[in-house]
C-alpha positions as CSV (number, residue, x, y, z in Angstrom):
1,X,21.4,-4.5,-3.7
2,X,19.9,-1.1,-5.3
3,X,17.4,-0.1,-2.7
4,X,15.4,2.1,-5.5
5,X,14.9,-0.8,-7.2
6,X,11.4,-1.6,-7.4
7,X,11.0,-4.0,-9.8
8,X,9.2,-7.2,-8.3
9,X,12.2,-9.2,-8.2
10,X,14.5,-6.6,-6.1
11,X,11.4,-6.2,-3.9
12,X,11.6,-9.8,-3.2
13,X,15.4,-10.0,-2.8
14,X,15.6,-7.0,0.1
15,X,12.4,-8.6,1.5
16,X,14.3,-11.9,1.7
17,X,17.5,-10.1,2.8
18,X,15.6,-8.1,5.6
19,X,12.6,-9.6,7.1
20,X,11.5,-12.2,8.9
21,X,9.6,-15.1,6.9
22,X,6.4,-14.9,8.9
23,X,3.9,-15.7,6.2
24,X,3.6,-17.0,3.0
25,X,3.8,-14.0,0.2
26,X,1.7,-14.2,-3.3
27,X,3.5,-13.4,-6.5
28,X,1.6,-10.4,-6.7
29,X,3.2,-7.2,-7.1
30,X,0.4,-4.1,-6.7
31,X,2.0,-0.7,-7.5
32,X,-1.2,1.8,-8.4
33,X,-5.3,1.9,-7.7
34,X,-8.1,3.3,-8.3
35,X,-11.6,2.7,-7.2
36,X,-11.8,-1.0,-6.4
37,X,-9.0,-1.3,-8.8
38,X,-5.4,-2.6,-8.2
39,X,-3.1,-2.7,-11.4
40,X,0.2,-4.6,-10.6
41,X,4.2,-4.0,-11.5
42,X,2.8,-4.6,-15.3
43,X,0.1,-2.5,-15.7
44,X,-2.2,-5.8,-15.8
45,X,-5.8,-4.6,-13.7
46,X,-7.3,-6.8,-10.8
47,X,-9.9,-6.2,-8.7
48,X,-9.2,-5.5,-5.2
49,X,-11.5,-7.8,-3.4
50,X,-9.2,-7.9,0.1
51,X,-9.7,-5.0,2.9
52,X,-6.8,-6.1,5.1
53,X,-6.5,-6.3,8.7
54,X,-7.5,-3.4,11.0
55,X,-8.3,-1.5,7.9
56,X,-11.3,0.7,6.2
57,X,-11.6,-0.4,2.8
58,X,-11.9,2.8,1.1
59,X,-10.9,1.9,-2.3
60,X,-8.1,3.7,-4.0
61,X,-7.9,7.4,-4.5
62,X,-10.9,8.5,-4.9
63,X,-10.7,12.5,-4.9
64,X,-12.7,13.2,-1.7
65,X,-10.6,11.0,0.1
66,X,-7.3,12.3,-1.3
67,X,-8.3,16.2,-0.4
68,X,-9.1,15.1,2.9
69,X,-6.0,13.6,3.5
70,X,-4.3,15.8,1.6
71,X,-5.9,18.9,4.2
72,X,-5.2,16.8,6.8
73,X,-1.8,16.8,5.9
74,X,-1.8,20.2,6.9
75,X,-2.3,19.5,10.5
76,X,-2.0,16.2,12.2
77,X,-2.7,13.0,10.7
78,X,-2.0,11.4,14.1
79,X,-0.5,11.9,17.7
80,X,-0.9,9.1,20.5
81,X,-4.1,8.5,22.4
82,X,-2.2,9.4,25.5
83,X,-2.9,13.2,24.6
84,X,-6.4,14.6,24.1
């Protein structure tokens, strides 16, 4: 098993190899975004219409975002909330 691999099937086979079956998966392979964009393993476009749990939905790098995560990155971009 080629852990680089990341062609949809490999992903499925170390998934299957090295998680727990909690929930259902779709078929759906996203590898790239941008704006409410997601564009799967194929290059095909879909519109992301699904924020997640416990999430902002923020879109997908949109520049002011990315330069302030990319500063950020520069500093902390998190430390527990038992420190001030």
């Amino acid at each position: 098993m080629l852990l680089h691999d990341e062609s949809p099937l490999a992903v499925e086979e170390r998934e299957s190899a090295f998680l727990v079956k909690t929930y259902a998966r779709t078929q759906f392979h996203p590898r790239d975004g941008k704006g409410a964009r997601l564009y799967d393993a194929e290059g095909r476009a879909y519109w992301d219409l699904l924020g997640g749990i416990a999430v902002n939905v923020l879109g997908h790098k949109h520049p002011r975002i990315v330069k302030a995560l990319k500063d950020a990155g520069n500093t902390l971009l998190h430390v527990s909330n038992l420190y001030y």
